[in-house]
N, C-alpha and C positions, 0 to 999 in steps of 0.2 A: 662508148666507141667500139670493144671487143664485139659488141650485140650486133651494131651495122657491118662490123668485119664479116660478123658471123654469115649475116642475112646475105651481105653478096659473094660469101663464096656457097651456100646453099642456092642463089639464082646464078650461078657461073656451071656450079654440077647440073641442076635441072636444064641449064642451054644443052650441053654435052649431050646427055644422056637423052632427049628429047626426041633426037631421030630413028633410036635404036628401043625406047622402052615409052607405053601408054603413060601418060598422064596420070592414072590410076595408081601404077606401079612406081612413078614416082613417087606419088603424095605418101604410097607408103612408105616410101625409104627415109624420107626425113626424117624420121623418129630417130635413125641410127645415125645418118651424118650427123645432127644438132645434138645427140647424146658423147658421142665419139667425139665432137669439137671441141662440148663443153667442158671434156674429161682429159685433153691435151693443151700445152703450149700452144698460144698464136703461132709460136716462131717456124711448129712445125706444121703448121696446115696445109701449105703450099705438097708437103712430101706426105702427106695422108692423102690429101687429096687426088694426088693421082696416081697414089698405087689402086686407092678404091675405083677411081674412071677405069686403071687399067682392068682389073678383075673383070667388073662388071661389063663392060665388052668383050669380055671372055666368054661372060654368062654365070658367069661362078654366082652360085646362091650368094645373097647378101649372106646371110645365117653363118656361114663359108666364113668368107671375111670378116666378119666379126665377132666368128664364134660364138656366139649367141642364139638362142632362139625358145621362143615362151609356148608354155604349155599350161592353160589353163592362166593362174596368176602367177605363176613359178617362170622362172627365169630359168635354161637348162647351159651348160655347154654343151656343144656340138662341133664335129671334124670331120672330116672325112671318112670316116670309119663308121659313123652312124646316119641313117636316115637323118632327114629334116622332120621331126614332128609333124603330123597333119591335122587338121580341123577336123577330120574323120576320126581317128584315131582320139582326140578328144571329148568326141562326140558317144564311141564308144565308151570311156571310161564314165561320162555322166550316166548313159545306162545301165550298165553295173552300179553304178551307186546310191541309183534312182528305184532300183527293183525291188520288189517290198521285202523279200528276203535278204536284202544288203543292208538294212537301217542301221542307223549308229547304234544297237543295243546288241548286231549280229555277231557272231566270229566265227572267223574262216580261217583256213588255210589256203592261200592261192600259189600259184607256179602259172607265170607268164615264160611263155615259147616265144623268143627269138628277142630281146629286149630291147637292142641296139644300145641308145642313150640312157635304156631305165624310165620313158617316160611315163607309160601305161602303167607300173609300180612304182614309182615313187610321186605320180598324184594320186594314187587311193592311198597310198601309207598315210600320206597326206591330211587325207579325207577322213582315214581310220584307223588309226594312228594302234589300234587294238588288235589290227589284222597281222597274223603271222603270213610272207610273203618272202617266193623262193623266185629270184629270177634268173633264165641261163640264155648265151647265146654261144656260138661257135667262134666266135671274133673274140681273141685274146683284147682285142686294140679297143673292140668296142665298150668291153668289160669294164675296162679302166675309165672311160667316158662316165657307165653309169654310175660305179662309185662313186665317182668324182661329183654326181650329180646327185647322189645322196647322203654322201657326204658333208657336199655342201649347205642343204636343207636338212643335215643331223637326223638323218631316219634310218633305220635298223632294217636294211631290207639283205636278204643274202644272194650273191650273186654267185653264179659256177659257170665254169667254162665246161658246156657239154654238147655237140653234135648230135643235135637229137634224133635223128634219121636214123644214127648207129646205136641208140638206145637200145635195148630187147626187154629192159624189164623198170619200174617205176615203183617206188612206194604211195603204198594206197593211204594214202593220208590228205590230200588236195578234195579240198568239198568244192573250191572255182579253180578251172583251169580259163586261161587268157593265152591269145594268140592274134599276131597279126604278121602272119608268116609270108617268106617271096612267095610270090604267085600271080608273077608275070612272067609267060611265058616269052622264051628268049626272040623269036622269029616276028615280037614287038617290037624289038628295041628301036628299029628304026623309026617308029611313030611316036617316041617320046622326044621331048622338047631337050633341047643341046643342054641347060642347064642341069638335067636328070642325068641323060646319059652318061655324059662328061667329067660330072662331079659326084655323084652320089653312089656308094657302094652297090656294085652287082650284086655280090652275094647276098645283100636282102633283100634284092628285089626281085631276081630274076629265076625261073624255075626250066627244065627241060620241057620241049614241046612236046614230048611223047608222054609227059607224067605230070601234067602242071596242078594237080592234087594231091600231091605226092604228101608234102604237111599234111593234112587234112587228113589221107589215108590214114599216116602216122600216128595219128589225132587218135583220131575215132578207134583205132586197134590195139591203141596203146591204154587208151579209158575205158574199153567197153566192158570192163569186168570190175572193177574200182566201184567200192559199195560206198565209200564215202561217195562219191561225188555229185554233186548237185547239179553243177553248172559249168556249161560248156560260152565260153564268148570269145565270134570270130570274127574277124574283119575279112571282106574278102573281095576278090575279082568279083562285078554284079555279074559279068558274063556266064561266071559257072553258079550262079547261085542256085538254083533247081537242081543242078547236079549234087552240091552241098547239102543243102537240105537235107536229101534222098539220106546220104551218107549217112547223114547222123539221127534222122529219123528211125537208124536201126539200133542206136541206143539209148533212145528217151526223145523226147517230144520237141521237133524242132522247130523254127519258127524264122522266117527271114524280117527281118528289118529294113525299111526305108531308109534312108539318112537324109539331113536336111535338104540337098540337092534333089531327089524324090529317085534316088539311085537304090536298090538291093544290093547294100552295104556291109550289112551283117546277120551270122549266124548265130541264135539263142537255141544249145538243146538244154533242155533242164529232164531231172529223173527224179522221181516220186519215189522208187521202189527201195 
């Protein structure tokens, strides 16, 4: 009986939601109603049910409302304070892992720029459970997310609250640096979707119009003397990719990336010397 309950308030939300979201976007969502069901009282479905109709006519990310959101096989939390994980962002980390210099036999020290959540390091701790790995962002709020998210999966990753922009000097000890910093400029906002804008933190997404490489500058001027270091991995705007490049072709051998989309997604510099 609970299962037929279940089934027609799952085709009561998909009526709802119908005029406002693709068919697509639905079939995705069910994984989270029919999980969320099965994990409360009957008695309260009727009052889940439509605080989630209310949200989601807001626009609010599912991920939002349920605080939830996967990356790779891993389940993360997520709030307002951190980005939503991307398939890009994924996609980067299987590259890193995949490089023949990263095998399960490597070790490294890595330091990811701008964490949010902690997802970019806590699926390679993951992966390589042998890698020492330094994560920082500027967000007190978001800091706590990522603990909390490696915490959860018991992995030893260290996290600092540091404004890297105000940085002037770094220990040369990182053979991978990782970065998927803002760098969208501001004079966009109005071309992203109400869900982005609305809900997802500026400060990691948004950069000045007059500097929107400004990370990147940082990047590159902050590594370019560091003898450890191997490898540079960026995610970035495809728009400035060439510009990018250029940058870090002045410290070792750059290389842009397609992503599965067939977008200039990311930049690989590596150094020999």
């Amino acid at each position: 009986m609970q299962n037929q309950t279940r089934q027609k308030a799952i085709t009561a939300i998909k009526h709802q939601l119908s005029p406002h979201f693709s068919p697509a976007e639905i079939q995705a969502m069910n994984f989270w109603f029919i999980d969320a069901l099965e994990h409360s009282p009957e008695s309260n479905w009727e009052n889940l049910i439509r605080s989630w109709l209310d949200a989601l006519l807001r626009y609010t990310p599912i991920q939002y409302i349920f605080n939830r959101a996967f990356f790779g096989k891993l389940e993360l939390f997520v709030n307002e304070h951190t980005l939503i994980p991307r398939p890009e962002t994924e996609e980067l980390c299987e590259l890193i892992l995949n490089h023949p210099r990263n095998s399960d036999s490597s070790e490294h020290q890595l330091l990811d720029i701008g964490t949010g959540s902690g997802c970019i390091p806590i699926w390679l701790k993951y992966n390589r459970c042998f890698w020492d790995i330094t994560a920082i962002d500027i967000s007190e709020e978001a800091l706590k997310v990522a603990k909390q998210n490696a915490a959860h999966h018991q992995l030893d990753i260290a996290f600092k609250q540091e404004n890297f922009l105000a940085i002037n000097s770094i220990e040369d000890k990182y053979s991978i640096i990782i970065s998927n910093p803002p760098y969208i400029p501001k004079k966009e906002l109005s071309r992203l979707n109400k869900n982005v804008i609305d809900f997802e933190p500026h400060l990691a997404l948004f950069v000045e119009d007059n500097d929107p490489l400004i990370f990147y500058k940082k990047i590159a001027n902050l590594f370019e003397t560091k003898k450890r270091l191997r490898q540079i991995w960026l995610e970035i705007d495809p728009e400035t990719a060439e510009e990018n490049c250029a940058l870090f072709n002045k410290i070792g051998v750059a290389q842009i990336i397609i992503d599965y989309s067939g977008n200039p997604r990311f930049i690989l510099c590596e150094r020999t010397d």
